[in-house]
C-alpha positions in Angstrom: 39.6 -55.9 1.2 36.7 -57.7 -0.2 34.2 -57.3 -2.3 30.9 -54.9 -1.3 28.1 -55.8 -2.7 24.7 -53.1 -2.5 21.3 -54.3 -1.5 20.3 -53.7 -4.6 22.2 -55.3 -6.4 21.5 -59.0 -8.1 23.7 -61.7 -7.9 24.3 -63.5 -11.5 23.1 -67.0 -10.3 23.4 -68.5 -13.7 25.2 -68.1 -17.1 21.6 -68.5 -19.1 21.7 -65.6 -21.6 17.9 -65.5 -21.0 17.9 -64.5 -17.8 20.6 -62.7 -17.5 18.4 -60.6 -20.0 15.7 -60.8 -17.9 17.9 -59.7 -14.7 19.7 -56.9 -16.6 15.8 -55.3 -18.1 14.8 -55.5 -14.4 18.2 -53.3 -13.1 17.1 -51.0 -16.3 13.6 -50.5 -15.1 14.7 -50.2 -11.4 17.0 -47.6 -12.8 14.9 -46.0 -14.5 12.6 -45.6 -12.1 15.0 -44.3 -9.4 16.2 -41.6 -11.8 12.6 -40.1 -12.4 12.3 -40.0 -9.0 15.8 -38.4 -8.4 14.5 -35.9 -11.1 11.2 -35.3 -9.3 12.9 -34.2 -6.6 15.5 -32.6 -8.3 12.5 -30.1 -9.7 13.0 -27.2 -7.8 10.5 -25.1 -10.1 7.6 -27.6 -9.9 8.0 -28.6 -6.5 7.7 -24.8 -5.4 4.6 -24.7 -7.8 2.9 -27.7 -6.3 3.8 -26.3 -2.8 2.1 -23.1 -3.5 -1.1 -24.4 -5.0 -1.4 -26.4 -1.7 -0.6 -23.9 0.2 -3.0 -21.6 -1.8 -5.7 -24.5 -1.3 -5.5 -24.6 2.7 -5.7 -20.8 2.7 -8.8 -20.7 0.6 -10.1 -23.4 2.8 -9.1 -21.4 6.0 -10.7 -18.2 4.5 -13.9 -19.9 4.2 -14.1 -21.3 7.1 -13.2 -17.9 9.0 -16.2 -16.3 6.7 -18.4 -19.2 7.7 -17.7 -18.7 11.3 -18.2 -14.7 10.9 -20.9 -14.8 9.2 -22.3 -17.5 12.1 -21.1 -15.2 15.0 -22.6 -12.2 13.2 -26.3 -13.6 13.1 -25.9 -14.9 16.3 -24.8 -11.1 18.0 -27.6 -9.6 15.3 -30.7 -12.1 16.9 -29.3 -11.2 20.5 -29.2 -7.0 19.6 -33.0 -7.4 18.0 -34.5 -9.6 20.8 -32.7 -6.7 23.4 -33.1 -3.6 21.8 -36.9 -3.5 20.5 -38.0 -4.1 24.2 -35.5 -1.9 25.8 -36.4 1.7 23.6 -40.0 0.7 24.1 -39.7 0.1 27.5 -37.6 3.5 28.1 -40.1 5.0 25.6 -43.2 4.3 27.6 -41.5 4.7 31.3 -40.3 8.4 29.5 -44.0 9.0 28.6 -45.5 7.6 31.9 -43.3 10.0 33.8 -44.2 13.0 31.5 -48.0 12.5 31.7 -47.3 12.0 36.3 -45.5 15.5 36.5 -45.8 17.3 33.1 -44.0 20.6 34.7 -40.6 19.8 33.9 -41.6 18.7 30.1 -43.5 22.1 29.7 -40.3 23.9 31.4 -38.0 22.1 28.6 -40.2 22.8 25.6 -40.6 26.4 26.1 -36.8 26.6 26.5 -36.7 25.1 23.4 -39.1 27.5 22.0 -37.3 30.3 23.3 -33.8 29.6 22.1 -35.5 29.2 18.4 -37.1 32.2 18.7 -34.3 34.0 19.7 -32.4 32.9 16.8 -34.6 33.6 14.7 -34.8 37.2 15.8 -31.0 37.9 15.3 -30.3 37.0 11.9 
C-alpha cells in the first residue's frame, strides 16, 4: 500500500528551514481558516437566528407588498363604486319622481296608508 497524499496537502520540496516556515504558517492559516468555518457551521444557535431574521425580512417585505397591493385594488374598486353609484341613485331618484308626478294615484294611495297605520298606533297605546 502506498502512500496517500490529500490535495491539500504540500509537498516538502526543500530542506530550507525558511520555507519550510513559510509552508508550515501557510497549513496554519489554511487551518485556521477551515476550523472557523467548520465552527460557523457548527453554530446551530446563530444559524437558526440568522435564518429567522431572513425569514422575518421576506415576510415583512411580503406584508408590504400585499398592503401595497390592497390598498391599490381598494382605490381602484372605491373610484369604480363612486363613478357608478352617484349616477345610478340619481338616475332611479329622478325616474321614481318622473313616475310619481305622470300617475300620482298610487303615491297618494301609499302615503295615506302610511298615515293610517301611524294613526292607528297612535290611538292604541
Amino acid at each position: 500500500m502506498g502512500e496517500e497524499s490529500s490535495p491539500r496537502s504540500t509537498a516538502v520540496t526543500g530542506s530550507d528551514p525558511d520555507e519550510l516556515h513559510r509552508e508550515i504558517e501557510a497549513t496554519r492559516e489554511q487551518l485556521g481558516e477551515t476550523v472557523e468555518a467548520l465552527a460557523e457551521k457548527a453554530d446551530v444557535k446563530r444559524q437558526t437566528k440568522l435564518k429567522l431574521e431572513e425569514t422575518r425580512g421576506q415576510a415583512r417585505e411580503k406584508l408590504q407588498q400585499t398592503s401595497v397591493a390592497f390598498a391599490q385594488k381598494r382605490e381602484q374598486l372605491m373610484g369604480k363604486a363612486k363613478e357608478v353609484s352617484p349616477q345610478t341613485a340619481s338616475t332611479a331618484a329622478s325616474t321614481a319622481t318622473q313616475k310619481a308626478r305622470e300617475n300620482p294615484m298610487p303615491v297618494a294611495t301609499v302615503g295615506a296608508f302610511a298615515i293610517g297605520v301611524l294613526v292607528g298606533r297612535l290611538t292604541r297605546t
